[in-house]
Backbone as JSON, one array per atom type, in Angstrom:
{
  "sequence": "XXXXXXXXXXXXXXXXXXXXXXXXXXXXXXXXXXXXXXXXXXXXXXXXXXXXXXXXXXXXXXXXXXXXXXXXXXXXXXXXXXXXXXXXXXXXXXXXXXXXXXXXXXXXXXXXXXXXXXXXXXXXXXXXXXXXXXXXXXXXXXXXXXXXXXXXXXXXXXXXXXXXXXXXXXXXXXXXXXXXXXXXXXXXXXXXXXXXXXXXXXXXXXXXXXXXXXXXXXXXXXXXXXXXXXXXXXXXXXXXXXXXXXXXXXXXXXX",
  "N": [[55.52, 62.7, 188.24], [54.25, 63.22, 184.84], [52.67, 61.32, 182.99], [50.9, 61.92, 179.02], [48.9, 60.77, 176.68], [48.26, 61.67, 173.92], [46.82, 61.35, 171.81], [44.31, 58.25, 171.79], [42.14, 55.66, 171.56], [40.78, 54.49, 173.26], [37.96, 54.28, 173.97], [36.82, 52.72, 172.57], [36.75, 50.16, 173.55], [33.95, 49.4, 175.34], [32.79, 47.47, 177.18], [32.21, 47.66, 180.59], [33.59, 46.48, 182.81], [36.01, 46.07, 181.57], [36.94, 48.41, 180.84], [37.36, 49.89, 182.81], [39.27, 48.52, 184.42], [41.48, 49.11, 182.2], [41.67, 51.89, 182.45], [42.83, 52.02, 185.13], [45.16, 50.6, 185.06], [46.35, 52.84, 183.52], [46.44, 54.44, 185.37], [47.79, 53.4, 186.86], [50.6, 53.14, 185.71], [51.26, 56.22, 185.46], [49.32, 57.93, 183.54], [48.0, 60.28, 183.47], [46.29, 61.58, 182.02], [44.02, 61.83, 179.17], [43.71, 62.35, 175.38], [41.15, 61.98, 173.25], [39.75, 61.12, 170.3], [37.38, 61.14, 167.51], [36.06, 59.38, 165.27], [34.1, 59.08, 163.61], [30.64, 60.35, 162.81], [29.01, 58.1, 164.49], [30.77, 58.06, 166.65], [31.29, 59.79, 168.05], [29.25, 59.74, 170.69], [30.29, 57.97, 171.59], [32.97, 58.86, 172.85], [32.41, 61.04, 173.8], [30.92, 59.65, 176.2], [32.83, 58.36, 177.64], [34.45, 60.66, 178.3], [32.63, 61.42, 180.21], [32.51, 60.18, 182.23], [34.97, 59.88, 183.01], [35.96, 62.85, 184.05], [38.3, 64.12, 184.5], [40.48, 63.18, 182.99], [40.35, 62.39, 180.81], [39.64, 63.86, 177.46], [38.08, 65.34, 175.0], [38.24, 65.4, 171.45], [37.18, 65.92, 168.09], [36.23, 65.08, 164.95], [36.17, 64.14, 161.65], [37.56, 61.48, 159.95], [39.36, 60.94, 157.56], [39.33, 58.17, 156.73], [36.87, 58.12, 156.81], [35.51, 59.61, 154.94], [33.11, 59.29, 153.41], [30.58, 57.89, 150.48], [27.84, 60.29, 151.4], [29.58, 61.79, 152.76], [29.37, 64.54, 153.73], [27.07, 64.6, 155.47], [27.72, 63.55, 157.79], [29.68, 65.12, 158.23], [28.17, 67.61, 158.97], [26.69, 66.1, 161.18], [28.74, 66.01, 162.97], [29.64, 68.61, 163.17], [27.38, 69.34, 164.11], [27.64, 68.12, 166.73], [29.95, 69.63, 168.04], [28.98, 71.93, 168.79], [27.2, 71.38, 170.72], [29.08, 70.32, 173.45], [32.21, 71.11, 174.94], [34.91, 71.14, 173.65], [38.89, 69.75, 173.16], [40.29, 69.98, 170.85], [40.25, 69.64, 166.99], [39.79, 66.45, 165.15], [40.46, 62.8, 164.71], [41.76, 64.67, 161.47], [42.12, 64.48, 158.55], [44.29, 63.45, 155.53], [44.16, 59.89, 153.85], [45.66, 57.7, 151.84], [45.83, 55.01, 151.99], [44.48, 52.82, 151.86], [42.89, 53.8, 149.96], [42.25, 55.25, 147.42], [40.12, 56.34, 145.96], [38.39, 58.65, 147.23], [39.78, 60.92, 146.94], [39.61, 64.08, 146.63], [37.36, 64.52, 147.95], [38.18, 63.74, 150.46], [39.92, 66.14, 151.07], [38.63, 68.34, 150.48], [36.7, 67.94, 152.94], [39.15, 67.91, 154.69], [39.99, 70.44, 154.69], [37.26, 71.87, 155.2], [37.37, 71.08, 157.56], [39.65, 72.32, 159.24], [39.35, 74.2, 158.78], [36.71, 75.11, 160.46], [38.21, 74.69, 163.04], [39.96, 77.11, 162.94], [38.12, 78.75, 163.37], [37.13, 78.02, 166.17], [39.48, 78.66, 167.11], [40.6, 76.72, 168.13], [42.86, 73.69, 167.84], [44.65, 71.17, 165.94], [44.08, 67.66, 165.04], [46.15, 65.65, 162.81], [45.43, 63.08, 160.41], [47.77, 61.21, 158.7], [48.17, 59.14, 155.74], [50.58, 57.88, 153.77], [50.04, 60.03, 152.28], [51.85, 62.34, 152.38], [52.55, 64.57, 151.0], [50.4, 65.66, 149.85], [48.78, 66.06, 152.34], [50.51, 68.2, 153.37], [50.35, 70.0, 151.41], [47.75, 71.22, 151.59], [47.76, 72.1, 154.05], [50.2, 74.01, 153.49], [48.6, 75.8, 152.2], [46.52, 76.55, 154.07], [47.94, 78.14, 156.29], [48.16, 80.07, 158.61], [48.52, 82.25, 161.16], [46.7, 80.98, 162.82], [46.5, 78.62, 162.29], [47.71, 75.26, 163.78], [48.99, 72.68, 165.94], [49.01, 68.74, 165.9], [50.51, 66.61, 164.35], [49.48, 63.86, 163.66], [51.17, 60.45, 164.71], [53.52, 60.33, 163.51], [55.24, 59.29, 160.94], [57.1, 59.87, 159.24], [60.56, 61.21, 157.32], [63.37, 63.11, 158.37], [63.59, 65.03, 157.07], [60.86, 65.77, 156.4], [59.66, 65.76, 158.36], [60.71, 68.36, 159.63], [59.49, 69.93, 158.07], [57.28, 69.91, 158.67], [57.76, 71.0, 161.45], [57.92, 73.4, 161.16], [56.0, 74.57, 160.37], [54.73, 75.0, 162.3], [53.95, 72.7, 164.24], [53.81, 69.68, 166.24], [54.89, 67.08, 166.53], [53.04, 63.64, 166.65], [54.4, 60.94, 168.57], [54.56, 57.26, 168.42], [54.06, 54.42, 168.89], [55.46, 53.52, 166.79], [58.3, 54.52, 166.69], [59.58, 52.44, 168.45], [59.63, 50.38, 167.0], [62.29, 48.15, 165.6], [63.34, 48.03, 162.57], [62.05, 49.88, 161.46], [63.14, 52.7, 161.48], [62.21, 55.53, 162.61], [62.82, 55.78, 165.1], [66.09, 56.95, 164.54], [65.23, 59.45, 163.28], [63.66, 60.81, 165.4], [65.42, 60.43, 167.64], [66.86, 63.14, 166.6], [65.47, 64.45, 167.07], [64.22, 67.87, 168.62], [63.32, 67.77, 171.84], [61.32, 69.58, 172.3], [59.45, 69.37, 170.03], [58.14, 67.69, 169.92], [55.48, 64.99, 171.08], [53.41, 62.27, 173.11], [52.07, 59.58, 172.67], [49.38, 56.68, 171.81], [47.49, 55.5, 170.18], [46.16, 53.66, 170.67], [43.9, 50.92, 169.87], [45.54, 50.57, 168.44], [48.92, 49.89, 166.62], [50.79, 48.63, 168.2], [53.76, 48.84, 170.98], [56.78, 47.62, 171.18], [57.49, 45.66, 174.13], [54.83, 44.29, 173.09], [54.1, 44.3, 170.95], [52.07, 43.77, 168.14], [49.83, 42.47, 169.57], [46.67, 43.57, 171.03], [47.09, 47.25, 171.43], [47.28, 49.73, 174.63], [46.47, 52.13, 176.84], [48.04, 52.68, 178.4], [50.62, 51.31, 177.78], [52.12, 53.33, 176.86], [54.35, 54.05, 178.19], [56.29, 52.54, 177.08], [56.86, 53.59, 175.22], [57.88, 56.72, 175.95], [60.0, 55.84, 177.59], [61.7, 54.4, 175.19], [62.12, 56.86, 173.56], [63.42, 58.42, 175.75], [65.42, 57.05, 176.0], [66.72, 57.19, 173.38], [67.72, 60.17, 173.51], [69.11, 60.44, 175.51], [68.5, 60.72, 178.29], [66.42, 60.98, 180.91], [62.84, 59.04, 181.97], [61.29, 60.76, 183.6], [62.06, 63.29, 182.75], [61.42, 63.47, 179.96], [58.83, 62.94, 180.16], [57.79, 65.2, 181.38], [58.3, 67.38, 179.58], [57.51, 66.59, 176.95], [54.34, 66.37, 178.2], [53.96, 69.07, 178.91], [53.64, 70.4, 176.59], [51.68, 69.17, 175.32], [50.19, 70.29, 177.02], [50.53, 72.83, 175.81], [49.91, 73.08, 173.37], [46.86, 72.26, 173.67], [45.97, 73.66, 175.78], [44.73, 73.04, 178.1]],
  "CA": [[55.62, 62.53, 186.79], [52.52, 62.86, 184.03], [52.79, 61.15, 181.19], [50.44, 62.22, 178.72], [48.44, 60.4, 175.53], [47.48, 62.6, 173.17], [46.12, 60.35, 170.76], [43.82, 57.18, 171.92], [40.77, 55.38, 170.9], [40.43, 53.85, 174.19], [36.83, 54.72, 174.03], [36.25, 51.24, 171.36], [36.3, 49.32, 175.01], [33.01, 49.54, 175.75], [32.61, 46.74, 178.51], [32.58, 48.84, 181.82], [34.69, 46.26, 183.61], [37.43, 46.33, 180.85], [37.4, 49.41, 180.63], [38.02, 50.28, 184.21], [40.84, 48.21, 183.63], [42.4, 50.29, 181.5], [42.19, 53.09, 183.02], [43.65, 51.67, 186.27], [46.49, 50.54, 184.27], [46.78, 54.14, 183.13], [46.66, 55.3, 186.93], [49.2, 52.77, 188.1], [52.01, 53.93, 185.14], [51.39, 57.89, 186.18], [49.41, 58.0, 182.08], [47.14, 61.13, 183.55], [46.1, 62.67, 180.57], [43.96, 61.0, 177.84], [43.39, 62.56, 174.48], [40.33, 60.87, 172.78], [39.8, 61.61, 168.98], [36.62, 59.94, 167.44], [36.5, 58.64, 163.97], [32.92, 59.29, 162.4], [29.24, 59.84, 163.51], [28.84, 56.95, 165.33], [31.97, 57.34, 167.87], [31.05, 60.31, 168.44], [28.52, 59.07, 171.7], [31.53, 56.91, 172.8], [33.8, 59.6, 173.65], [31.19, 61.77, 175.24], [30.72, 58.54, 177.62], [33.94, 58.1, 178.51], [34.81, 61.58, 178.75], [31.61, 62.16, 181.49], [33.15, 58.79, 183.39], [36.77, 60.16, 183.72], [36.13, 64.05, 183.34], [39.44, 65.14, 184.77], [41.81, 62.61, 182.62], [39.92, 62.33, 179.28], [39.63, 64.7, 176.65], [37.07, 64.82, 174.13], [38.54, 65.9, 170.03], [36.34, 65.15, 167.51], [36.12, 65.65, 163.43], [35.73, 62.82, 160.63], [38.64, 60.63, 160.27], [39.59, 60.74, 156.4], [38.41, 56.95, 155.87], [35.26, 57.81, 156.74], [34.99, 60.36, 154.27], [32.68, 58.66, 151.67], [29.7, 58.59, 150.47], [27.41, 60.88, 152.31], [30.46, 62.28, 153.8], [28.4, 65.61, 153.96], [25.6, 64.37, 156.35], [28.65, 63.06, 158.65], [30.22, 66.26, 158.6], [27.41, 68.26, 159.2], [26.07, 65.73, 162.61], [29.92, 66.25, 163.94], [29.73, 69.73, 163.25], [26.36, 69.93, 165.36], [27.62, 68.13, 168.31], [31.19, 70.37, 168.6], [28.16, 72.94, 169.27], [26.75, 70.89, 172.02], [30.02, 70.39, 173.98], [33.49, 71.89, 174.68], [36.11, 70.14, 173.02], [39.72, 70.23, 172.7], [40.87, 69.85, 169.43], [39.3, 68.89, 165.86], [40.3, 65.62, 164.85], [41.28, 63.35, 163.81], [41.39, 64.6, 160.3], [43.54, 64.43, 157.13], [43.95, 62.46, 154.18], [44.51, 58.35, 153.92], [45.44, 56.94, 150.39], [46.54, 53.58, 151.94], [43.08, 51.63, 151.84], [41.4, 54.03, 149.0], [41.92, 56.65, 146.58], [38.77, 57.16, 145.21], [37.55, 59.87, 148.01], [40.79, 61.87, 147.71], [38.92, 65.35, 146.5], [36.32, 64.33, 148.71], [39.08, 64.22, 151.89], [40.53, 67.39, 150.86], [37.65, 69.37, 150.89], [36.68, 67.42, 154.3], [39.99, 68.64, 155.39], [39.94, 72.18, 154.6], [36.03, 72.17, 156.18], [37.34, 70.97, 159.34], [40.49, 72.97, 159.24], [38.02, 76.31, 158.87], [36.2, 75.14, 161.98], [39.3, 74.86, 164.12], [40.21, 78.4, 162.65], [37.14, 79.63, 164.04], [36.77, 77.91, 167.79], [40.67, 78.67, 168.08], [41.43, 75.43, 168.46], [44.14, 72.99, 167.21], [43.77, 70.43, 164.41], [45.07, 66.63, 165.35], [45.57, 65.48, 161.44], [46.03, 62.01, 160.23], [48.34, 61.36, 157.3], [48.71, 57.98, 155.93], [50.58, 57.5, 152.41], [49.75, 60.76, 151.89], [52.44, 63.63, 153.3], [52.58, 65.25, 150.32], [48.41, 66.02, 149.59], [48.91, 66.55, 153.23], [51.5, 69.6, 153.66], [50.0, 71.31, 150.78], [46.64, 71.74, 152.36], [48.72, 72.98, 155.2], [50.75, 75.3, 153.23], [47.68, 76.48, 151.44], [45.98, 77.42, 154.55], [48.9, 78.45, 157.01], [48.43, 81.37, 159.15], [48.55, 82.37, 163.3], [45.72, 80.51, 163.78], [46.81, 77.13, 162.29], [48.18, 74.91, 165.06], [47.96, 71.19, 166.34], [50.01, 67.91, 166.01], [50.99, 66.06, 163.17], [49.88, 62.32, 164.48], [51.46, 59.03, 164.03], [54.73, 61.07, 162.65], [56.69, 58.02, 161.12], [58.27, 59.73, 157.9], [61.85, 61.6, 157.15], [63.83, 64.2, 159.24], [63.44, 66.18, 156.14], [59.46, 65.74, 156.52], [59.7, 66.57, 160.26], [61.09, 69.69, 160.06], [58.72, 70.6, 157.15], [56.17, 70.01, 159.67], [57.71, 71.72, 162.9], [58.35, 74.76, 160.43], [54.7, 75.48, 159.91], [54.11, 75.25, 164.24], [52.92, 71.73, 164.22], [54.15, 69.23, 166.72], [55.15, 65.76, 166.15], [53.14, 62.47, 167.52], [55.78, 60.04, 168.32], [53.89, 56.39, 169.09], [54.92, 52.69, 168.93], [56.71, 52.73, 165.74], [59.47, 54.54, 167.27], [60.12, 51.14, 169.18], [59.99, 49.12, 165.89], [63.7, 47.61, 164.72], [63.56, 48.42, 161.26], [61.08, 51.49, 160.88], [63.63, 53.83, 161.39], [61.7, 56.49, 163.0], [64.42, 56.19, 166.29], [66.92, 57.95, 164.25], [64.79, 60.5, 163.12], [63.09, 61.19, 166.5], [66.85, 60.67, 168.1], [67.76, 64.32, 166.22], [64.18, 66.21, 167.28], [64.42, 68.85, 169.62], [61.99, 66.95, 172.77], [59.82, 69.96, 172.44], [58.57, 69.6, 168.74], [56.84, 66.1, 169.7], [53.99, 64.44, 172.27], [53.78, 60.99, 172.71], [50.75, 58.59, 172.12], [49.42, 55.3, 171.55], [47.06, 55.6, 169.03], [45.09, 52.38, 170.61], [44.13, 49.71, 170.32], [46.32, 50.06, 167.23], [50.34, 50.44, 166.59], [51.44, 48.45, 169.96], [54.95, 49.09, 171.02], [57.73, 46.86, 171.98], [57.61, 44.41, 173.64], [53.68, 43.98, 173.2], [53.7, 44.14, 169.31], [51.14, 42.14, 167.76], [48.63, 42.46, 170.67], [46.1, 45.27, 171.09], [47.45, 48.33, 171.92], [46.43, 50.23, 175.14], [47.11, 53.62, 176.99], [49.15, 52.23, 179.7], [51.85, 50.89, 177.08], [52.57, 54.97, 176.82], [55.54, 53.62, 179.1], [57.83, 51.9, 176.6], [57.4, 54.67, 173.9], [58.38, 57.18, 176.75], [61.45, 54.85, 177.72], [62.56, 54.49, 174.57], [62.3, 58.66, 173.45], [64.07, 58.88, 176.47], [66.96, 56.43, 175.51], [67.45, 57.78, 172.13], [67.84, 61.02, 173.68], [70.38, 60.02, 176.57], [67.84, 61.49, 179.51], [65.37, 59.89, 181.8], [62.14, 59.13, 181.1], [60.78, 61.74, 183.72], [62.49, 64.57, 182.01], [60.58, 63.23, 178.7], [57.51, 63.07, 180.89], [57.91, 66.63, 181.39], [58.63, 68.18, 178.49], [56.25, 66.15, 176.56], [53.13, 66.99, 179.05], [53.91, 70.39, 178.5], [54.09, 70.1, 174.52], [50.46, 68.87, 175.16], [49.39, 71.72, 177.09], [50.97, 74.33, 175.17], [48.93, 72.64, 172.37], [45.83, 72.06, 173.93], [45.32, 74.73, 176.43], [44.43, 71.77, 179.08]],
  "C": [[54.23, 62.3, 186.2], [52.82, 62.49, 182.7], [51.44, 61.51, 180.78], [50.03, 61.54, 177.04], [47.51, 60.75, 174.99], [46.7, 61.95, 172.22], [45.35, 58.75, 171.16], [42.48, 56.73, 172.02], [40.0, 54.44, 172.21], [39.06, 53.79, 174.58], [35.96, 53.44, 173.42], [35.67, 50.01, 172.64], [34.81, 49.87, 175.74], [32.35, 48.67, 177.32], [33.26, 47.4, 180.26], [33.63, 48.0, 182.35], [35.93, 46.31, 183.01], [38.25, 47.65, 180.81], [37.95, 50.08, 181.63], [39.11, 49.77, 184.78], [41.94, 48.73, 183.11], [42.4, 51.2, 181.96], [42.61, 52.96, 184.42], [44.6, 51.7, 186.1], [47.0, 51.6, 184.08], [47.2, 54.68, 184.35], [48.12, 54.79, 187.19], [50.3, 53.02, 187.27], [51.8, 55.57, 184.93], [50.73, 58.68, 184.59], [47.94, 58.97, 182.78], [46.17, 61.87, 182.82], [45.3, 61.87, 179.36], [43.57, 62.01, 177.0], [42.55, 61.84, 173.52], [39.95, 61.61, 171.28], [38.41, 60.65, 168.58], [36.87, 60.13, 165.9], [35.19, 59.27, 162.88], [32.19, 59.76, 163.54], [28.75, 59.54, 164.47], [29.51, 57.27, 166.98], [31.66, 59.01, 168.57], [30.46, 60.8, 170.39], [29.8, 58.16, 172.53], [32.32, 57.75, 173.37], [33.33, 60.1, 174.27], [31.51, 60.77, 176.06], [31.55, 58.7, 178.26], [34.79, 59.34, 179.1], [33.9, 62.04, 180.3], [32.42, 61.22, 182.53], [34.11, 59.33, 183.62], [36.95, 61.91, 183.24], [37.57, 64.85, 183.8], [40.84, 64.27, 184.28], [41.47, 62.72, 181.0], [39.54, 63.8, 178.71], [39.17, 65.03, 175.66], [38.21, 65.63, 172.5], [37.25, 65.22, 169.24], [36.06, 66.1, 166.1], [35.74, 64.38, 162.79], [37.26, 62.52, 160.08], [38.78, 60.41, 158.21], [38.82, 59.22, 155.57], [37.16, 56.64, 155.61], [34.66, 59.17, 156.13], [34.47, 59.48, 152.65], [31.6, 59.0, 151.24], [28.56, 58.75, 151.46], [28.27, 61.78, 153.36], [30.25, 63.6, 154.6], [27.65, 65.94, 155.02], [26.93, 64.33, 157.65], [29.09, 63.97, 159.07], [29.33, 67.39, 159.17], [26.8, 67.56, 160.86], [27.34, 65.71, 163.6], [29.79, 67.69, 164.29], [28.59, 69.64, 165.15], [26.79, 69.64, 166.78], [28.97, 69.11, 168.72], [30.02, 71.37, 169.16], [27.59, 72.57, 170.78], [27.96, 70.43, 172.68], [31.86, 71.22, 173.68], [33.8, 70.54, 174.37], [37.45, 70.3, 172.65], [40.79, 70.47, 171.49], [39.41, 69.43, 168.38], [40.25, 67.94, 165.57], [39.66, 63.92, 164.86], [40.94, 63.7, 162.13], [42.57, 65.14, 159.36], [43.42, 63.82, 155.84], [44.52, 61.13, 154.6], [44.74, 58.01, 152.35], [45.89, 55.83, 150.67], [45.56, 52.78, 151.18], [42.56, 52.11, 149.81], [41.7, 55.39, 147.9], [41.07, 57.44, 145.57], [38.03, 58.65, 145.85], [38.84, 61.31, 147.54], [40.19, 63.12, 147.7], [37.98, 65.42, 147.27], [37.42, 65.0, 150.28], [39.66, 65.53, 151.68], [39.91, 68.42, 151.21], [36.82, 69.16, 152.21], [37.57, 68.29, 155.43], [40.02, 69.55, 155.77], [38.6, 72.66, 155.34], [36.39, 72.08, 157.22], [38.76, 72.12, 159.53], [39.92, 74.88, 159.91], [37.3, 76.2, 160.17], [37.38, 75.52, 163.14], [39.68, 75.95, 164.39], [39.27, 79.12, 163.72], [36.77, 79.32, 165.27], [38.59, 78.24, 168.43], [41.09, 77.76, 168.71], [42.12, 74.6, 167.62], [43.64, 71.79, 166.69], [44.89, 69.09, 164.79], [45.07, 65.61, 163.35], [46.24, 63.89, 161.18], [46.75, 61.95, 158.7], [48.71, 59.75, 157.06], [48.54, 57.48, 154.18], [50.25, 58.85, 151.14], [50.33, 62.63, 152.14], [52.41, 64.39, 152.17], [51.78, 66.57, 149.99], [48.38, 66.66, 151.14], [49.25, 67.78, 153.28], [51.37, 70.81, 152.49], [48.98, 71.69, 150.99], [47.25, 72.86, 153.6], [49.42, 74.38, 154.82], [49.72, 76.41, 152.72], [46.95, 77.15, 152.76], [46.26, 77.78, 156.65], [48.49, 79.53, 157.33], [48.75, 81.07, 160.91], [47.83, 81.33, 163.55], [45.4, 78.63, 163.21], [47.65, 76.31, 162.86], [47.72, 73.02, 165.06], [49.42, 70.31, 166.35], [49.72, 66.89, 164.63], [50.7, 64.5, 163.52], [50.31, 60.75, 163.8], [52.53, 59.61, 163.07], [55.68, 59.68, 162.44], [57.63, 58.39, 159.71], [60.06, 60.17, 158.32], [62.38, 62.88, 157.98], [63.34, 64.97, 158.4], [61.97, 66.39, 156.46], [59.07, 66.39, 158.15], [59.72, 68.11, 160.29], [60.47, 70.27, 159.08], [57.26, 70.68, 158.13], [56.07, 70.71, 160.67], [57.77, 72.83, 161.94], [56.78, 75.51, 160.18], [53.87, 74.95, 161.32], [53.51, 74.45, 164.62], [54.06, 71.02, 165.33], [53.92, 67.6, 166.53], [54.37, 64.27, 166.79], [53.71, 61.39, 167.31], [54.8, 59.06, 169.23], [54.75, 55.16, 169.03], [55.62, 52.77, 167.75], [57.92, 53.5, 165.78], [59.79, 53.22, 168.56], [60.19, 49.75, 168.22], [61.33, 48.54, 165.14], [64.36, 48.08, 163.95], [62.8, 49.66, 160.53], [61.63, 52.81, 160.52], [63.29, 55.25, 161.65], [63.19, 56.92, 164.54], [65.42, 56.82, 165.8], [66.44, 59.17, 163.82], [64.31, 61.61, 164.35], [64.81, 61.93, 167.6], [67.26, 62.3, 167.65], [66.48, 65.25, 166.5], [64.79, 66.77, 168.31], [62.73, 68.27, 170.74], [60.56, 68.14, 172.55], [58.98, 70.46, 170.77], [57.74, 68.31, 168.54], [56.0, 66.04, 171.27], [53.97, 63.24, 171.86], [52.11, 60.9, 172.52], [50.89, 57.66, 171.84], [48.92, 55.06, 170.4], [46.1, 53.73, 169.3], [43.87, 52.49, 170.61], [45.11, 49.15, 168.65], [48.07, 50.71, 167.34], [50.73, 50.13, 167.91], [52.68, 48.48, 169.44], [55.13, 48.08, 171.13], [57.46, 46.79, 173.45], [56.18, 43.55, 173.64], [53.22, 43.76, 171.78], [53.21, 42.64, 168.83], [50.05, 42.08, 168.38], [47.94, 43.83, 170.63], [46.75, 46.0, 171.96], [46.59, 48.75, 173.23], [47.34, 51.51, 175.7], [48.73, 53.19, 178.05], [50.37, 52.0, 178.81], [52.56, 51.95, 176.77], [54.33, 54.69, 177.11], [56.69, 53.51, 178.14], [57.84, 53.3, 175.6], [58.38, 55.51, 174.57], [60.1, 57.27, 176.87], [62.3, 55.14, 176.51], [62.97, 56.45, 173.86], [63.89, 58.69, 174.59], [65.55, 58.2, 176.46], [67.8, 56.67, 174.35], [68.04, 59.04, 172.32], [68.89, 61.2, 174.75], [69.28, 60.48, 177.99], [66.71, 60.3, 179.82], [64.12, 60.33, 181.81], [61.0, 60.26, 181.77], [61.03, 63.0, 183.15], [61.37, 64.72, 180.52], [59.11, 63.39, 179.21], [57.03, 64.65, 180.92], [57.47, 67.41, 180.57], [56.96, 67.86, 177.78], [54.79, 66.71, 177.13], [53.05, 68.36, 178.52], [53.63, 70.88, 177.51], [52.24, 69.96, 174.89], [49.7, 70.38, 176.03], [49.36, 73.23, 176.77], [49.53, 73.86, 173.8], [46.95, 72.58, 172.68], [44.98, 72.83, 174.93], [44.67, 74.18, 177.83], [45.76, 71.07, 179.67]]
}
């Protein structure tokens, strides 16, 4: 069995012994697969690292992360651009819009979006997009620039069935993380009616811990309970979900 976390920032752990930690943890629950996304600039250098340290589990992505579209967002976009040139990489990401924190950038993130969107277009690779508060501004960028060669995963999917299937409909795939294990979130009934192969799991740490760790930093290893529970809403066991899922990631990612 491979589980697989398409989404994690596990890269923020900088202290070698912690970090070798974590990725033990990852070994010893069968979490083979990391997907590393960086945020700005800066994080850029962190994933490289951790991708050279673990080159046959980690996974480098890398775009500008909507919140860190501000000012100068330009310069930012332009020193990400340069390094996708200096390494392979499997996705762009993450990138999208945010109006939780800020809605002063939004025209700013939009046209962010659509820049990184056009890159992805052109290395033929898949677009990991964040949406937060914002599905709307979201899915019309999407519809606006829909063709063959737009592709990827939808991450941190916590809205409406109806929103789901507006998403799998234009060839996107769902990331399902800890707040399908939250009580009252109501994502478990939504997830409960997907079809297993229009999602991929993830953690999305050191943020959004599952059950029964909520509250504490997130890490990859906790992959487990999301897994579990997918696999209980769905009546099947959680290698079958293991499965499927994995696959979902390498149909997506080509890795």
């Amino acid at each position: 069995m491979i589980l697989t976390d398409t989404h994690t920032h596990l890269y923020y752990e900088t202290d070698d012994t912690k970090r070798a930690e974590l990725m033990q943890r990852c070994t010893q629950n069968n979490i083979d697969r990391l997907f590393l996304p960086n945020v700005d600039a800066t994080s850029v250098s962190l994933v490289s690292s951790l991708v050279k340290s673990y080159p046959t589990v980690c996974f480098p992505m890398l775009g500008l992360h909507p919140c860190s579209v501000k000012a100068g967002w330009k310069d930012e976009l332009t020193t990400i651009k340069e390094a996708i040139k200096q390494q392979k990489i499997v996705a762009v990401g993450e990138i999208g819009i945010d109006l939780y924190w800020d809605k002063t950038f939004l025209k700013e993130q939009i046209r962010a979006f659509k820049d990184q969107i056009a890159w992805a277009k052109e290395l033929k690779l898949p677009i990991v997009i964040h949406c937060r508060d914002a599905f709307n501004e979201v899915f019309e960028v999407l519809q606006d620039e829909h063709d063959e060669n737009l592709r990827g995963i939808f991450h941190c999917f916590s809205g409406t069935f109806e929103q789901a299937n507006k998403v799998i409909s234009l060839g996107f795939c769902l990331g399902i993380g800890g707040v399908v294990t939250y009580k009252n979130a109501g994502l478990d009934k939504v997830v409960s009616q997907l079809d297993l192969r229009h999602i991929v799991l993830e953690t999305d740490s050191p943020y959004l811990t599952p059950v029964p760790y909520r509250g504490k930093p997130n890490e990859s290893s906790y992959l487990t309970y999301i897994a579990q529970k997918v696999a209980e809403l769905h009546q099947t066991d959680m290698e079958t979900v293991a499965n499927i899922t994995t696959e979902n990631s390498r149909l997506i990612f080509g890795v």
